[in-house]
C-alpha positions in Angstrom: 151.8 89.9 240.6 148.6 88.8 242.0 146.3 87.8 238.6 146.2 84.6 238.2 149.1 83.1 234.9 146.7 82.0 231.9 148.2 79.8 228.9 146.7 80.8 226.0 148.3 78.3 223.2 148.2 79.6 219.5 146.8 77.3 216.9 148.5 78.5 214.6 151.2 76.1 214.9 148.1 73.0 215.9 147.4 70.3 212.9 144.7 72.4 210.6 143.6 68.5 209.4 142.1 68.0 212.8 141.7 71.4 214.7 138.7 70.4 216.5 141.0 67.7 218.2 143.3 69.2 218.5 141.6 72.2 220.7 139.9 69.4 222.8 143.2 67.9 223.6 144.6 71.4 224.7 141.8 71.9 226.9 142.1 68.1 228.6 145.8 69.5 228.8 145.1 72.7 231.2 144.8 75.3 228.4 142.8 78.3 230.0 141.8 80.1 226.4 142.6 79.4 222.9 144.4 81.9 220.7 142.7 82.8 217.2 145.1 84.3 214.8 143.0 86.0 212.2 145.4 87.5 209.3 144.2 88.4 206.0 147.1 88.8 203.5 147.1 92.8 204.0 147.2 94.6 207.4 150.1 91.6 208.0 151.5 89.1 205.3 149.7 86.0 205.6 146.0 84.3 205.1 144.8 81.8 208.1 141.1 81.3 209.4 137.7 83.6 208.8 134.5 83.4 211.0 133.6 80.4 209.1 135.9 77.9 210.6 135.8 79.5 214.4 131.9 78.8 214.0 132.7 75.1 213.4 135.4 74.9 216.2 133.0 76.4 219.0 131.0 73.9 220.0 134.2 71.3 220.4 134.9 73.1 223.9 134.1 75.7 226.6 137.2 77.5 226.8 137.6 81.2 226.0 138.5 82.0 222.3 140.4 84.7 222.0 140.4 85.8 219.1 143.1 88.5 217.5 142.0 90.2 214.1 145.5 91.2 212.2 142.9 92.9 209.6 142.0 96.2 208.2 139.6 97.8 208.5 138.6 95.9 211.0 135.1 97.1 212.1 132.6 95.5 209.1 134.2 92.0 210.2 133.4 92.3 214.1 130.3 91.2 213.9 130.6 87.8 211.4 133.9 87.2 214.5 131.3 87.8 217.5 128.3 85.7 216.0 131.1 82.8 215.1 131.8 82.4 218.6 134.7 84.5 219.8 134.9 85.7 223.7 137.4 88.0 223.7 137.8 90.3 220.3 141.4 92.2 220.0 141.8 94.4 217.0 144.9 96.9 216.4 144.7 100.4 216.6 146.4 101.2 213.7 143.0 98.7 211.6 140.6 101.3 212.8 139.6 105.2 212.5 138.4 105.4 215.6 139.7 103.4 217.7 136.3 104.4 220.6 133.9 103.3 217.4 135.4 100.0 217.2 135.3 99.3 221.1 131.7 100.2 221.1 131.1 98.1 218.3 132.7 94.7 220.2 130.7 95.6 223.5 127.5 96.4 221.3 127.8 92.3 220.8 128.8 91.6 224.4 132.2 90.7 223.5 135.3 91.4 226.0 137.9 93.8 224.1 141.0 93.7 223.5 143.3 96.0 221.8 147.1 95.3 220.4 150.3 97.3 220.3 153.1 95.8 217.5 156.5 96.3 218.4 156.7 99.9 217.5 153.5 100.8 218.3 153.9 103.4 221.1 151.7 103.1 224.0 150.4 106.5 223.5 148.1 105.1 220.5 145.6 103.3 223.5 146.7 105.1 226.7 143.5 107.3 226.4 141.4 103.6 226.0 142.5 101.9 229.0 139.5 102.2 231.1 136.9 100.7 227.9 139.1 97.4 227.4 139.4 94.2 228.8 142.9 93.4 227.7 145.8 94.4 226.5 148.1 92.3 223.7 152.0 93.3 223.1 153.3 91.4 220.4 156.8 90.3 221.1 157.5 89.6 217.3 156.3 91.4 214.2 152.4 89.9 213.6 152.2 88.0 210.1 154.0 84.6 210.6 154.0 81.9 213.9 157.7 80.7 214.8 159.5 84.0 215.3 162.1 85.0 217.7 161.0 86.8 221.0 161.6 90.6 220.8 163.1 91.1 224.3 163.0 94.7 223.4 158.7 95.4 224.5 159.9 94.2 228.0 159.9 97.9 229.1 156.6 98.6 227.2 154.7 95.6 228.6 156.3 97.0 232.1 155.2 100.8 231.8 151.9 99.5 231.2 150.7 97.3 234.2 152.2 100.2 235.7 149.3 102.3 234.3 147.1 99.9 235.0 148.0 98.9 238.4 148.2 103.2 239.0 144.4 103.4 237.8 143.3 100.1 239.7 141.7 99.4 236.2 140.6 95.5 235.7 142.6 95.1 232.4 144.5 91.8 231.8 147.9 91.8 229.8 148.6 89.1 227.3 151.9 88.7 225.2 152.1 86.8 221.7 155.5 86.2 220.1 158.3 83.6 220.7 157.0 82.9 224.3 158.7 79.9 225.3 160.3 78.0 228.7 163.4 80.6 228.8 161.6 84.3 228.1 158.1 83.1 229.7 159.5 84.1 233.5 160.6 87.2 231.9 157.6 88.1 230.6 155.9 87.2 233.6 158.1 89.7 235.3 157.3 92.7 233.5 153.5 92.6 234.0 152.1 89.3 231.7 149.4 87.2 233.2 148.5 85.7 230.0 150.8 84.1 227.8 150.2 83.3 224.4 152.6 80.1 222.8 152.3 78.2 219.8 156.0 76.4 218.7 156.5 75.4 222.7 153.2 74.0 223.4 152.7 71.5 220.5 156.4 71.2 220.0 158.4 70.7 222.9 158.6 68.1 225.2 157.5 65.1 222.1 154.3 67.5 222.4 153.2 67.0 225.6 150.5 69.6 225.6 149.7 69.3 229.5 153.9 69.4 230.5 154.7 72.0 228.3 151.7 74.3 229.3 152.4 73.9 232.5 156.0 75.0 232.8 155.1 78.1 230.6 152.4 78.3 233.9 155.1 77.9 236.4 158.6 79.0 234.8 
């Protein structure tokens, strides 16, 4: 595959006590983005972070926040996301009624979009999108909770779509979120990911060696 692997660690397994640090240390550490989980206790069951605290973290680092909203309806919350400081913006298709409005409405802030597909979500609901987005997310576990076992199962999903992509020559990167750790991340990388998004494996393995660990997801 010729893009370029990017680590994109979750902080949603980091220390909340010192989040700033601990985003500075995973950028020392060879991180290329960092991944915003943004749940709000009804599209998926859990509460974590609003715009507030993303405004806070920006100006620790330079690195890409990409941020995915797991909320609903998503659209009157774009804008408090894009003025906080995110980069990339990725909603679900399922948080919107129209999924075109709510593209429009992330480039109308000059925000890079991205759009997710849960593990049942057929590819069908954004095939029609493709060419407006940036990036494409497959979750490899149900969204709501960090630590969850890889779903081995969206392999053939993630696969049929960098074939559409690679078919259309379109410019879309294709990240997955879920259980992404040193035994699935060659996998993944094999049926069409070039971003990889880990939480558990980066802080956890290894005694937490943030630059080892992100750099065998890199090179598994």
């Amino acid at each position: 595959m010729s893009a370029p692997i990017k680590i994109s660690p979750s902080i949603l397994s980091a220390d909340f006590s010192k989040l700033g640090e601990e985003i500075i240390s995973l950028e020392k550490a060879g991180a290329d983005y960092i991944h915003i989980d943004v749940m709000d206790g009804h599209f998926v069951p859990n509460i974590t972070i609003g715009p507030e605290v993303i405004k806070r973290l920006r100006p620790v680092t330079k690195l890409t926040f990409d941020v995915h909203l797991m909320i609903a309806p998503v659209d009157p919350f774009i804008k408090d996301f894009a003025e906080a400081g995110a980069d990339i913006i990725t909603f679900h298709p399922e948080a919107t009624e129209d999924i075109s409005k709510t593209i429009k409405l992330i480039r109308s802030h000059g925000k890079k979009v991205g759009v997710s597909l849960k593990p049942l979500s057929p590819i069908s609901l954004i095939e029609n999108y493709l060419n407006e987005i940036d990036l494409i997310l497959i979750m490899s576990v149900n969204p709501g909770f960090g630590g969850q076992k890889f779903m081995p199962e969206v392999l053939d999903k993630m696969k049929s779509l960098r074939e559409i992509v690679e078919q259309k020559k379109l410019k879309v990167d294709i990240e997955i979120d879920g259980g992404i750790n040193f035994d699935n991340s060659k996998k993944a990388k094999d049926f069409g990911a070039n971003i990889l998004v880990s939480g558990s494996t980066v802080f956890k393995e290894n005694g937490g060696n943030l630059q080892k660990n992100i750099q065998l997801l890199r090179t598994n």
